[in-house]
ChimeraX commands (.cxc) that place a marker at each C-alpha (Angstrom):
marker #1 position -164.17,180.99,-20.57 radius 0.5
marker #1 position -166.61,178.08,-22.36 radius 0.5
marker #1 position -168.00,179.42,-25.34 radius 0.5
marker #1 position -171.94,180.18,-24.90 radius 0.5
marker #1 position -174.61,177.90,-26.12 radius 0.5
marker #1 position -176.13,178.92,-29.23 radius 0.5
marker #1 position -179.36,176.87,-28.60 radius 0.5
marker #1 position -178.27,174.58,-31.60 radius 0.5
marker #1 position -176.26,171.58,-32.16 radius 0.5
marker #1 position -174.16,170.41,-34.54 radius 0.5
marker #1 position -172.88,166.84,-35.93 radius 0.5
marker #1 position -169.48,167.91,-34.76 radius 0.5
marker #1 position -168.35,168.08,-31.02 radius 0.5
marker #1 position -167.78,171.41,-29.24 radius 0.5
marker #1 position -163.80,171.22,-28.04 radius 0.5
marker #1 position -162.69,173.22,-25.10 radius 0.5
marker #1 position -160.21,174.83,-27.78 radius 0.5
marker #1 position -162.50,178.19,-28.26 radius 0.5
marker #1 position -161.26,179.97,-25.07 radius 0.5
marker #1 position -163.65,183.25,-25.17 radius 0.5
marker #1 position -167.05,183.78,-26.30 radius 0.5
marker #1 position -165.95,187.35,-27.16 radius 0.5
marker #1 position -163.44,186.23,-29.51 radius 0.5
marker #1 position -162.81,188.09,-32.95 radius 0.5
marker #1 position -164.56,190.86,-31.53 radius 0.5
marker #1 position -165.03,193.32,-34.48 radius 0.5
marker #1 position -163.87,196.82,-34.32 radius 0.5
marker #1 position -167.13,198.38,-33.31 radius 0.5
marker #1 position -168.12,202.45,-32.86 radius 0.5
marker #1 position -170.96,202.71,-30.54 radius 0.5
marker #1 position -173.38,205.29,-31.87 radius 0.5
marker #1 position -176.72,206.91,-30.09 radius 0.5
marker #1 position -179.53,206.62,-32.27 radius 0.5
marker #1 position -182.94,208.56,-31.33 radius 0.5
marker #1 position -184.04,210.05,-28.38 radius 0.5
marker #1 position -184.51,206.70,-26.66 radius 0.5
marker #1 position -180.85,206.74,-26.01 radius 0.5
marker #1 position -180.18,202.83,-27.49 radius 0.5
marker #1 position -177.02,202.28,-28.42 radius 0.5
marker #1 position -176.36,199.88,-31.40 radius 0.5
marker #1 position -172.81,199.07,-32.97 radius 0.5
marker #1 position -171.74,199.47,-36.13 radius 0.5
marker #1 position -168.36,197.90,-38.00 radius 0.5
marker #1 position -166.38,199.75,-39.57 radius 0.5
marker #1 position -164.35,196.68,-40.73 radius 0.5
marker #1 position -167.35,194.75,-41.73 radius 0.5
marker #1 position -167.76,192.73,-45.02 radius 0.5
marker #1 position -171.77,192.26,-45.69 radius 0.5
marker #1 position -171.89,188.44,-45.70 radius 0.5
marker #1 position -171.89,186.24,-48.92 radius 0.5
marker #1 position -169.78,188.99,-50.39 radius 0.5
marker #1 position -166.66,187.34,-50.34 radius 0.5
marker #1 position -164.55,187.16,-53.38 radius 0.5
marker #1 position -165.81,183.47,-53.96 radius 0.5
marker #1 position -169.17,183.49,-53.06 radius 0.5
marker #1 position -170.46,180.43,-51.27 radius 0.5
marker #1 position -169.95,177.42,-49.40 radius 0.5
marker #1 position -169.72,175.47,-52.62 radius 0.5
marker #1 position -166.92,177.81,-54.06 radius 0.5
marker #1 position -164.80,177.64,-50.79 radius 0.5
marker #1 position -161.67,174.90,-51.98 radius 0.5
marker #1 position -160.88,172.99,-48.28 radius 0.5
marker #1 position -157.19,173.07,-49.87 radius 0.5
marker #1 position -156.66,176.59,-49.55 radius 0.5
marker #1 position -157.86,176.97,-46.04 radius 0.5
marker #1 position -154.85,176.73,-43.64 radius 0.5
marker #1 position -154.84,173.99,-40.50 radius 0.5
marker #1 position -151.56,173.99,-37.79 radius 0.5
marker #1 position -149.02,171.49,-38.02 radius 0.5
marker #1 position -150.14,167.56,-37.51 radius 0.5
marker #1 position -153.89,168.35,-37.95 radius 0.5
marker #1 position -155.65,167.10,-41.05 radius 0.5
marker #1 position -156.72,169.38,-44.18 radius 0.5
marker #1 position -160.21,170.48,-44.58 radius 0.5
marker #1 position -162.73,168.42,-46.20 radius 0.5
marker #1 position -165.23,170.08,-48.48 radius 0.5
marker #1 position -168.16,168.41,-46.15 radius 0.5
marker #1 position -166.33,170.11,-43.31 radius 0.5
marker #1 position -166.52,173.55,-45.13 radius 0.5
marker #1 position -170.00,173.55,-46.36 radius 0.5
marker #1 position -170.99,172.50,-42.34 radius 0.5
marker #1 position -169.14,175.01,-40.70 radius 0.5
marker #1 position -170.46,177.60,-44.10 radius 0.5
marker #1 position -174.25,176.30,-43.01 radius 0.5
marker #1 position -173.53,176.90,-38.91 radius 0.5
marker #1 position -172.43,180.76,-39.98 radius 0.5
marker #1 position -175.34,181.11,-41.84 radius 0.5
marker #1 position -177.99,179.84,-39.81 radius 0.5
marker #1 position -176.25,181.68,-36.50 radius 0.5
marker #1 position -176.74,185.09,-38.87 radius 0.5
marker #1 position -180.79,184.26,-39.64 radius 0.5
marker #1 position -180.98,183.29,-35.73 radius 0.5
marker #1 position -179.53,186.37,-34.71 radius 0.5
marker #1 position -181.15,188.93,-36.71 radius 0.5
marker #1 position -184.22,186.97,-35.24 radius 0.5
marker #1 position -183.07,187.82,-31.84 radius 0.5
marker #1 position -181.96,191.09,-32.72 radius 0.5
marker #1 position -185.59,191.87,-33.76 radius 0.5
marker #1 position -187.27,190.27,-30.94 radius 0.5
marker #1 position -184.92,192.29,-28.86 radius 0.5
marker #1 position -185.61,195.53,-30.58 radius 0.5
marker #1 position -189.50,195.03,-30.32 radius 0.5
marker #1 position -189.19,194.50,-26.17 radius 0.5
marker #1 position -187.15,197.59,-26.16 radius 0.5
marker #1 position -190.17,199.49,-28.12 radius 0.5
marker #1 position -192.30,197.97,-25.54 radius 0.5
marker #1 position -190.47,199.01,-22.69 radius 0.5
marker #1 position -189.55,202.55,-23.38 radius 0.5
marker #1 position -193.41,203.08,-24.31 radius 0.5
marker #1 position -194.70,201.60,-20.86 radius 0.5
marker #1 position -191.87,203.71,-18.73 radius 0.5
marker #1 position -194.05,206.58,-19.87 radius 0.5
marker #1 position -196.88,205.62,-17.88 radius 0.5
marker #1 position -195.26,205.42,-14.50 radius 0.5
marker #1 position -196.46,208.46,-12.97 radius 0.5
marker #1 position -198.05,206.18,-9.70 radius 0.5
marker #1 position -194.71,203.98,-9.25 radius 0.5
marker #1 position -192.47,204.07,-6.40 radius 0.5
marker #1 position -189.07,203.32,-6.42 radius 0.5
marker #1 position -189.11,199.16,-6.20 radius 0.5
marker #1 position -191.46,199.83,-9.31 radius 0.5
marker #1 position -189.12,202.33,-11.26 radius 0.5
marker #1 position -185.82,200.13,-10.65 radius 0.5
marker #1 position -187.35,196.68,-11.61 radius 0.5
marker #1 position -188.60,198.56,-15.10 radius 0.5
marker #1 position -184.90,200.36,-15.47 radius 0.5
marker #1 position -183.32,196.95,-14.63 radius 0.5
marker #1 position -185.27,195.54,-17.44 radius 0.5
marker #1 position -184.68,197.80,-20.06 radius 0.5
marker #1 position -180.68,197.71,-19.52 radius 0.5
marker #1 position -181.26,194.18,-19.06 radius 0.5
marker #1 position -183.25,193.95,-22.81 radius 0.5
marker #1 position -180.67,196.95,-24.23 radius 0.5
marker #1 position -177.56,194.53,-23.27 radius 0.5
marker #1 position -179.22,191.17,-24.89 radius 0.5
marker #1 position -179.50,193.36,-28.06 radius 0.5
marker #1 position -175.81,194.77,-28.19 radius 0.5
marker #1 position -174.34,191.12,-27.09 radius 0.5
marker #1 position -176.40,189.82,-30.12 radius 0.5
marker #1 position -175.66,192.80,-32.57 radius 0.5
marker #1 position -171.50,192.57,-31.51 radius 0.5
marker #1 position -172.23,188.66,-32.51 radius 0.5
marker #1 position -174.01,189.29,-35.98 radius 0.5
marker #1 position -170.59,191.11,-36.55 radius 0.5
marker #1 position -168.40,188.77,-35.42 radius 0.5
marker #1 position -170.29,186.03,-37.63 radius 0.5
marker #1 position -170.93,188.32,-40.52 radius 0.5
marker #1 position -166.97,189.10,-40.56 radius 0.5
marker #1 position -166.39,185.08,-40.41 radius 0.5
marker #1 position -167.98,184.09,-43.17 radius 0.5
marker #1 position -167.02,187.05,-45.30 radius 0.5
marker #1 position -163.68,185.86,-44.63 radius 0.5
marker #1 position -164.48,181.94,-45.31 radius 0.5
marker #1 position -166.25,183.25,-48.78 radius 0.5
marker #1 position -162.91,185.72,-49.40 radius 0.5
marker #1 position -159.68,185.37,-47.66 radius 0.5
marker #1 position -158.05,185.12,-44.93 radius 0.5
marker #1 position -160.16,182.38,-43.00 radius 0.5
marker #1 position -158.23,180.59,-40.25 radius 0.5
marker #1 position -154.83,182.84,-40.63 radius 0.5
marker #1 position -154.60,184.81,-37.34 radius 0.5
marker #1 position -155.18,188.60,-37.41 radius 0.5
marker #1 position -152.12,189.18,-34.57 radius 0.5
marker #1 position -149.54,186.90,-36.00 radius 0.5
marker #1 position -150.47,185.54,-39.33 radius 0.5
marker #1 position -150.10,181.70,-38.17 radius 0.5
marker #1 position -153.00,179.40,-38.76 radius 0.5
marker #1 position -155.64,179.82,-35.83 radius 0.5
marker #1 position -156.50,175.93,-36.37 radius 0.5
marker #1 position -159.44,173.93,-37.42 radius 0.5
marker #1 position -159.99,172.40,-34.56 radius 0.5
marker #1 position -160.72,175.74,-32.91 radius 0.5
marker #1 position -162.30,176.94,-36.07 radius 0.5
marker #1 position -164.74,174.15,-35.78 radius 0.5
marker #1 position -165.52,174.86,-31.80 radius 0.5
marker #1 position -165.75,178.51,-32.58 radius 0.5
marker #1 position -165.85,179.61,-35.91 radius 0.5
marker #1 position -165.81,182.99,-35.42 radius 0.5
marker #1 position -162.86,183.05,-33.51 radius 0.5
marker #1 position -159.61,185.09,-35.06 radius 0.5
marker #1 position -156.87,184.70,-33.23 radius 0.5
marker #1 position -154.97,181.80,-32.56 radius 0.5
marker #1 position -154.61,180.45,-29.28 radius 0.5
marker #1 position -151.05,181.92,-27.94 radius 0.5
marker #1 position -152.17,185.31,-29.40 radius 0.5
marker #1 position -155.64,185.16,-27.54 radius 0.5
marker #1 position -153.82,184.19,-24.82 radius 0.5
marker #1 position -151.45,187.47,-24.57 radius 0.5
marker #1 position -154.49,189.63,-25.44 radius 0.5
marker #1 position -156.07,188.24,-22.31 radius 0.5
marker #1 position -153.64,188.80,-19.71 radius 0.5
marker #1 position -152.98,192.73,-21.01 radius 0.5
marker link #1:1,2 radius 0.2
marker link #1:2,3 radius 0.2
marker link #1:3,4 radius 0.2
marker link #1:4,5 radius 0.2
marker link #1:5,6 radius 0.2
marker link #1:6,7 radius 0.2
marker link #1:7,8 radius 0.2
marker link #1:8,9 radius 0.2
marker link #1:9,10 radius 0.2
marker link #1:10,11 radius 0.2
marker link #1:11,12 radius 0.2
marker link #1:12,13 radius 0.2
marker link #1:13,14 radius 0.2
marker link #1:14,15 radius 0.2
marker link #1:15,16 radius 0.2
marker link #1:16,17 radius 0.2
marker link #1:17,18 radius 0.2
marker link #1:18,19 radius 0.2
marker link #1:19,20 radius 0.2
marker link #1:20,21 radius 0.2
marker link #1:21,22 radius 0.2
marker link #1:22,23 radius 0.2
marker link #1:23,24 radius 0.2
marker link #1:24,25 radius 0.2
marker link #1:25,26 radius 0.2
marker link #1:26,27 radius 0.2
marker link #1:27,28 radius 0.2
marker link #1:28,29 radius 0.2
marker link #1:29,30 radius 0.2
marker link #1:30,31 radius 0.2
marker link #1:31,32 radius 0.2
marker link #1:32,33 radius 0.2
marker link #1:33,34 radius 0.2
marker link #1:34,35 radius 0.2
marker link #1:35,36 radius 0.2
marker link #1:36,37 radius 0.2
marker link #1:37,38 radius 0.2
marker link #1:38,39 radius 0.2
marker link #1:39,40 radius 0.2
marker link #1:40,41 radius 0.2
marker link #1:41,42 radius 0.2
marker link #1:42,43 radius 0.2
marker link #1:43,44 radius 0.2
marker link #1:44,45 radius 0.2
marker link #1:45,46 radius 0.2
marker link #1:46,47 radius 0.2
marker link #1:47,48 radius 0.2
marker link #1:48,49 radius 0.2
marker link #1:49,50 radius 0.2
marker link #1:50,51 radius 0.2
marker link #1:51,52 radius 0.2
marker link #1:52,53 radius 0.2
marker link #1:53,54 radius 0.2
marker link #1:54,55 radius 0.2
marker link #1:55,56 radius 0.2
marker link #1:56,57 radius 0.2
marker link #1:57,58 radius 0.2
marker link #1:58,59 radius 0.2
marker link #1:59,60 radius 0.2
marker link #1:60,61 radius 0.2
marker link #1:61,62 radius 0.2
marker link #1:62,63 radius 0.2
marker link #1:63,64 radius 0.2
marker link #1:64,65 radius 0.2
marker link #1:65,66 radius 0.2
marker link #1:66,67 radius 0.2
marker link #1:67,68 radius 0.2
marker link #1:68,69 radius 0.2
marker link #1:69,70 radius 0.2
marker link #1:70,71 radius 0.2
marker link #1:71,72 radius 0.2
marker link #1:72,73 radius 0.2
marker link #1:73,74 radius 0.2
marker link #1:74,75 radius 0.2
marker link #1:75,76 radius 0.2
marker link #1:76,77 radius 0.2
marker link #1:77,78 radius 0.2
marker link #1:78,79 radius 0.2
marker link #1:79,80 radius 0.2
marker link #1:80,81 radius 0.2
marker link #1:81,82 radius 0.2
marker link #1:82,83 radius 0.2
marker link #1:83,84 radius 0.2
marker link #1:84,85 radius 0.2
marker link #1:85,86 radius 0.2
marker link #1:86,87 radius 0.2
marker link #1:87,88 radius 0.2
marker link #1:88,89 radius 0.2
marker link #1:89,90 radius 0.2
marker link #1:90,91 radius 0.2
marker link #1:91,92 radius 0.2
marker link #1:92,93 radius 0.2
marker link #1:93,94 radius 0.2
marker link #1:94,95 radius 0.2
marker link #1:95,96 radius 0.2
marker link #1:96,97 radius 0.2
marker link #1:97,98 radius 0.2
marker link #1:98,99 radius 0.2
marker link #1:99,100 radius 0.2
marker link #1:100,101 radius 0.2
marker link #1:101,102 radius 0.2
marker link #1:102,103 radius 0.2
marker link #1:103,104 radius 0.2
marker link #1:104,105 radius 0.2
marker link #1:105,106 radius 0.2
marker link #1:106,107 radius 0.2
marker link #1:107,108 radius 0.2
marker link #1:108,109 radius 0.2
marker link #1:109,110 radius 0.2
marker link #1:110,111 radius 0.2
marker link #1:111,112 radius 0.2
marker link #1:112,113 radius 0.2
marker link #1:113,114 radius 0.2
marker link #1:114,115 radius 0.2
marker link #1:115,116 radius 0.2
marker link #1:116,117 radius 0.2
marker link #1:117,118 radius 0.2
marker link #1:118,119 radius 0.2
marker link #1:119,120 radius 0.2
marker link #1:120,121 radius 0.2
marker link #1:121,122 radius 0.2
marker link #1:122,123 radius 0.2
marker link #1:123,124 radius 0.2
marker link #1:124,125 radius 0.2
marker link #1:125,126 radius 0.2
marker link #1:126,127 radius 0.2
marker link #1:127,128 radius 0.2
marker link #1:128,129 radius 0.2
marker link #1:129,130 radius 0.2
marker link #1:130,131 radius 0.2
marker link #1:131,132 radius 0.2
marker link #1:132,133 radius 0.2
marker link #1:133,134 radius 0.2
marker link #1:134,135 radius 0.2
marker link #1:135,136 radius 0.2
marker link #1:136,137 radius 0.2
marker link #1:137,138 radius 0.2
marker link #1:138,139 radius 0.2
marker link #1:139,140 radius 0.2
marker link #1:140,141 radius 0.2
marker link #1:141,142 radius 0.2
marker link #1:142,143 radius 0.2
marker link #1:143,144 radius 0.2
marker link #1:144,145 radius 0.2
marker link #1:145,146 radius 0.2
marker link #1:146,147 radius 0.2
marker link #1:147,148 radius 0.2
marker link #1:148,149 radius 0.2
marker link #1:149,150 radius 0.2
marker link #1:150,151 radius 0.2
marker link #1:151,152 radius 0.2
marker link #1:152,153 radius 0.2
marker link #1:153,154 radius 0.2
marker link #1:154,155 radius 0.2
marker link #1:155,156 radius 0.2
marker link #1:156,157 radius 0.2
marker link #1:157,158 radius 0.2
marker link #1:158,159 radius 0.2
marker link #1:159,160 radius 0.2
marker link #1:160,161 radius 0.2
marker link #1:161,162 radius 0.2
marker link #1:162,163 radius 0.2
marker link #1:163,164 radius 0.2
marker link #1:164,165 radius 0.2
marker link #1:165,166 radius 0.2
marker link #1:166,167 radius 0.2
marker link #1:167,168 radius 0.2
marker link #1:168,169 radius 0.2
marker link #1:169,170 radius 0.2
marker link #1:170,171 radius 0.2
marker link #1:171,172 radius 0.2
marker link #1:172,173 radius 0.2
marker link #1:173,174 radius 0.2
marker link #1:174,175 radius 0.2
marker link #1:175,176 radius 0.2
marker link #1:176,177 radius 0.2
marker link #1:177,178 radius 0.2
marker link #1:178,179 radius 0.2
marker link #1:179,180 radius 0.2
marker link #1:180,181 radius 0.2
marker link #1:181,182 radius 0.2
marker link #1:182,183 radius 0.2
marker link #1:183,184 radius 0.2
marker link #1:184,185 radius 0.2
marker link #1:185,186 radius 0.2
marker link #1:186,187 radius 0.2
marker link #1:187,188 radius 0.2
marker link #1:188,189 radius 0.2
marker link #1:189,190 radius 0.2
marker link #1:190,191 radius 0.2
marker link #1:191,192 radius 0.2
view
């Protein structure tokens, strides 16, 4: 699959080399929370960003990040860009995550009043709310995925892949930086 617009753009070009928009999907437990039934996820391997051992873009050394055979090393322009992508994806998220959460409020607060609706009515305000719950846990399961990716870029273990070990490669770190697994491995946890 393409990797999903984000709505931004960046001085670099997006490669086809990011093969799922789901990729480095976090270990997540879905929890209920209230009466409203909304389901939000929670990581129970997640590292609260700008925690990482180093602490910033500016602290990241482009020598220790690994790269795959024949591809250049990282430059320290090249770290603080892809350091200032994660962190403006986490402020747009939580912005979307809010947005979502306040059309949710609104919805489950007018599907009290529909004591005069018929059917069409009923389904077109159920299809919404699912349709405004799903926005929120796609964006939620994202704020993971980036929190976890630049936890790792300030720590360790940045651009090593979680299956094998090998270096995932900056050239797909730089389409999708989130992404942790290599190619071959992503490509075997696809067709199980």
């Amino acid at each position: 699959m393409a990797e999903k617009a984000t709505g931004t753009v960046t001085a670099r070009s997006r490669k086809a080399v990011a093969s799922d928009p789901g990729e480095g999907t976090v270990s997540t437990a879905r929890r209920k929370t209230g009466t409203t039934g909304h389901t939000a996820a929670s990581s129970r391997t997640q590292v609260p960003a700008g925690s990482g051992a180093r602490g910033g873009a500016e602290s990241v050394d482009p020598a220790d990040l690994p790269v795959r055979p024949g591809e250049e090393p990282w430059t320290a322009a090249e770290v603080a860009e892809l350091h200032d992508e994660l962190a403006s994806d986490l402020l747009r998220l939580r912005s979307e995550i809010e947005a979502s959460e306040a059309a949710i409020a609104g919805l489950m607060r007018d599907s009290n009043d529909g004591a005069g609706d018929d059917q069409v009515d009923a389904g077109t305000k159920n299809i919404n709310r699912e349709s405004e719950l799903s926005l929120a846990n796609n964006a939620r399961d994202s704020l993971a995925q980036t929190e976890r990716a630049l936890a790792r870029l300030e720590g360790t273990g940045f651009g090593l892949c979680e299956s094998c070990g090998q270096p995932v490669g900056k050239a797909r770190l730089q389409a999708f930086p989130r992404a942790t697994l290599c190619v071959s491995c992503k490509a075997k946890q696809e067709r199980r």
